[in-house]
C-alpha positions as CSV (number, residue, x, y, z in Angstrom):
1,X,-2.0,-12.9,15.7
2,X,-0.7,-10.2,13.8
3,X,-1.6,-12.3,10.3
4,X,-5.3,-12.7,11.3
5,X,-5.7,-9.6,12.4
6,X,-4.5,-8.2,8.9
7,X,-6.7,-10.9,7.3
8,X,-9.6,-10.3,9.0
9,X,-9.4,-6.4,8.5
10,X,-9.4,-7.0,4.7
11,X,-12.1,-9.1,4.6
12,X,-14.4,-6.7,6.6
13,X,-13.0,-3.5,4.7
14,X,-11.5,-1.8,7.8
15,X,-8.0,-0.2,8.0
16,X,-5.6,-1.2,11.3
17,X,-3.3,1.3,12.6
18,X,-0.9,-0.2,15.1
19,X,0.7,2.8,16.8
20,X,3.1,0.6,19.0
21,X,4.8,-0.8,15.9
22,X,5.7,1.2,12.9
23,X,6.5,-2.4,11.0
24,X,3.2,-3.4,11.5
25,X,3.0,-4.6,7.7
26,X,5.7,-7.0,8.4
27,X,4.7,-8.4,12.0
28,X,3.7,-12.1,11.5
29,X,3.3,-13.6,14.7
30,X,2.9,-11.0,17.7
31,X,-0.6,-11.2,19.4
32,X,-2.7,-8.4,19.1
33,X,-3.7,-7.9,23.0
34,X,-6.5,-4.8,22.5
35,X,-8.2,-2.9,20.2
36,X,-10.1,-0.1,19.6
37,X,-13.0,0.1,19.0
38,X,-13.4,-3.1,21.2
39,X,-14.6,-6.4,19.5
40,X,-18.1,-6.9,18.1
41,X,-18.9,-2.9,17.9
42,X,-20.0,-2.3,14.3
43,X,-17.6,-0.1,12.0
44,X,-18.8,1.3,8.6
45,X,-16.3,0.3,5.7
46,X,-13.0,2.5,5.5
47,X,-13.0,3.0,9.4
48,X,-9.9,2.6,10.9
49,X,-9.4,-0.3,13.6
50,X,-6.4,0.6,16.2
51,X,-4.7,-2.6,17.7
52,X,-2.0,-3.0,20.0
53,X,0.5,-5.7,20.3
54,X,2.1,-8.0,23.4
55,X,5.6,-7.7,23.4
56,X,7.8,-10.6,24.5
57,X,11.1,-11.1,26.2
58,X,13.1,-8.8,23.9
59,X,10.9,-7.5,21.9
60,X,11.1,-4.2,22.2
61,X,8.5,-2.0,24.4
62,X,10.4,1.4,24.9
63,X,7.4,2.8,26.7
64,X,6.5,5.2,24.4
65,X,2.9,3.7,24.1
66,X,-0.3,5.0,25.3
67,X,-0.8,6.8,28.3
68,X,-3.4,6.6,30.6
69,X,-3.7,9.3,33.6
70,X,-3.0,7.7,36.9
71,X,-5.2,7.8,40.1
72,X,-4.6,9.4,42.7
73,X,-4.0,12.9,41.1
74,X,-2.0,15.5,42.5
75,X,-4.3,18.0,44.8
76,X,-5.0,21.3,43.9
77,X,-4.5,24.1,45.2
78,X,-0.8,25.4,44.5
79,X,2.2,24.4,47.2
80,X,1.5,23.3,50.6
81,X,3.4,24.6,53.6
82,X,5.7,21.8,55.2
83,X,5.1,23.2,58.7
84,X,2.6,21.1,61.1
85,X,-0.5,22.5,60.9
86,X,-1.1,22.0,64.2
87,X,1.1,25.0,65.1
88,X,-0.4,28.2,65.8
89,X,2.0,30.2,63.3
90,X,4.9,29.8,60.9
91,X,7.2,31.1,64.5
92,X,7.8,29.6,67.4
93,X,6.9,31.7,70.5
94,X,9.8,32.5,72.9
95,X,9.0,33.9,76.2
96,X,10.4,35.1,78.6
């Protein structure tokens, strides 16, 4: 919870910074659901420790948290033709 996780940063001489809630001073009871750096990885005093909250049914979650990039990325290699590539040219041949 918010509370312990406040707690437990004082006692171990860290700073949190909770970047999905500006009222993070006043948050009592919201779980903390990730942090980084991750649990049990040694911090000297005065680091900071970044947590991040779950939000519950109307509780906010505007989606202006932290982005990850998304797989499958766009190809390269500038815009595509939308002809079939099968064809033998970008005109069809009339004859006769």
């Amino acid at each position: 919870m918010a509370m312990d996780a406040r707690e437990a940063a004082i006692a171990q001489g860290v700073l949190l910074a909770a970047p999905d809630r500006p009222d993070f001073h006043r948050t009592v009871v919201d779980y903390v659901v990730r942090q980084y750096p991750p649990p049990g990885v040694e911090v000297p005093r005065g680091a900071v420790v970044t947590v991040w909250f779950d939000f519950t049914e109307g509780g906010g979650g505007g989606g202006a948290g932290v982005r990850e990039p998304r797989l499958p990325a766009p190809g390269g290699g500038g815009m595509q033709r939308e002809l079939d590539p099968s064809a033998e040219g970008p005109f069809e041949t009339i004859s006769g």
